[in-house]
C-alpha positions as CSV (number, residue, x, y, z in Angstrom):
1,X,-11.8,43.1,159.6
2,X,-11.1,40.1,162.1
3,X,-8.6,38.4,159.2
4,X,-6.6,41.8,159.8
5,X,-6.3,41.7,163.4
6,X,-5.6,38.4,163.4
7,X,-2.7,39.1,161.4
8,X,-1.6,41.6,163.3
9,X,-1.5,39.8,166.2
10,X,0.1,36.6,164.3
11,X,2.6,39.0,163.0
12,X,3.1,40.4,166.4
13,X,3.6,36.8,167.7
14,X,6.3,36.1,165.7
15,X,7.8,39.2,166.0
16,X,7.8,38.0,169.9
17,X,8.7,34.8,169.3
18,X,11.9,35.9,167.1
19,X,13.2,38.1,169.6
20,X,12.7,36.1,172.6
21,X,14.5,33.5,170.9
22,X,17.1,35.9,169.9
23,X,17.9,37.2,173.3
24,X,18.2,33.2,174.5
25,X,20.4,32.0,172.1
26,X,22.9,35.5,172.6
27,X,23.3,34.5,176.4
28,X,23.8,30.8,175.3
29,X,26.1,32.0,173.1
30,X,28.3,33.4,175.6
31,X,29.9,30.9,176.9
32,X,31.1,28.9,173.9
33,X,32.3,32.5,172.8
34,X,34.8,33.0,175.4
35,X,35.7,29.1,175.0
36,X,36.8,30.4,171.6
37,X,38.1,33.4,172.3
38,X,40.4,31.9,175.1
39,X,41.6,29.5,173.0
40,X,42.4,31.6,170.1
41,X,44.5,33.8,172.5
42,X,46.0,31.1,174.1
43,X,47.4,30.1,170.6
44,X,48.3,33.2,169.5
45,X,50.3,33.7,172.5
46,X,51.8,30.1,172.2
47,X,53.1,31.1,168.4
48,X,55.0,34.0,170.1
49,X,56.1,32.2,172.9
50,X,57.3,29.9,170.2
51,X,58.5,32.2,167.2
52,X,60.5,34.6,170.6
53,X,62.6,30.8,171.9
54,X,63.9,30.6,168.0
55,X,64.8,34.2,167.3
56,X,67.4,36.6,168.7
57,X,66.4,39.2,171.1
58,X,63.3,37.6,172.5
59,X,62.2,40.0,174.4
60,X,61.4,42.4,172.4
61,X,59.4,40.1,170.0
62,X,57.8,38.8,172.6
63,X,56.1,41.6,173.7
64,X,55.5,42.8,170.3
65,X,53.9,39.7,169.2
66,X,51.9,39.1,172.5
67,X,50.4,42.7,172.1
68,X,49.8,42.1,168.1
69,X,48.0,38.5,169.2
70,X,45.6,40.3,171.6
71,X,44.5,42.7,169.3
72,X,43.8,40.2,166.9
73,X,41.9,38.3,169.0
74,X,39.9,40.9,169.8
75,X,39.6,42.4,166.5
76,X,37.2,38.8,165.9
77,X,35.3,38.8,168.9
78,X,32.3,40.1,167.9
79,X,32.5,37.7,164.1
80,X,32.9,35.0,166.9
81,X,30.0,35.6,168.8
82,X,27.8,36.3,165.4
83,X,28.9,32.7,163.6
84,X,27.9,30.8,167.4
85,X,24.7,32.8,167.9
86,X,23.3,32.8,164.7
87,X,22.5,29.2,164.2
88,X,21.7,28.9,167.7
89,X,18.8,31.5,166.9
90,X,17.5,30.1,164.2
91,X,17.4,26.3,166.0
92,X,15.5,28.0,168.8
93,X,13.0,30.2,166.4
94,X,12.6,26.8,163.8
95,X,12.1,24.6,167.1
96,X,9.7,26.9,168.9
97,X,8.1,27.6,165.4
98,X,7.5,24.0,164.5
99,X,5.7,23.4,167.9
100,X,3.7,26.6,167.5
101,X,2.5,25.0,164.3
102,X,2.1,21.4,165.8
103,X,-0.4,22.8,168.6
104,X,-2.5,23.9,165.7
């Protein structure tokens, strides 16, 4: 009976430890997200700035392609945030986990 509630409460643990670390590495994450998310909008926008000085009636392109940039900026945010979180998560859980087991 105690190797069950010990269990529980080393499954519970875990459980804890998992989304604490979770929740950490999201709000770490939010900064190099935006990083990359600037930047990929600031490129995008420099391809139309680019692509409108070389073709005839700029303007219209311009627009065009500056709306179509956004959107596909945004379109990747949240892939962005996922690929920069994850391994941040899992070198927070593997770190905290590996000096749960070194105190034992």
């Amino acid at each position: 009976m105690d190797k069950n509630i010990y269990m529980d409460q080393q499954k519970r643990k875990d459980l804890n430890l998992r989304l604490g670390n979770l929740i950490l590495a999201i709000s770490l994450a939010t900064v190099p997200t935006a990083i990359t998310y600037g930047t990929l909008s600031i490129h995008g926008l420099n391809i139309c700035r680019n692509l409108s000085n070389q073709v005839n009636q700029s303007i219209k392109i311009q627009e065009k392609c500056d709306e179509a940039a956004w959107n596909t900026t945004k379109s990747y945010i949240i892939l962005i945030g996922f690929f920069i979180t994850l391994p941040t998560w899992m070198w927070f859980y593997l770190s905290m986990k590996k000096k749960e087991n070194n105190k034992k």
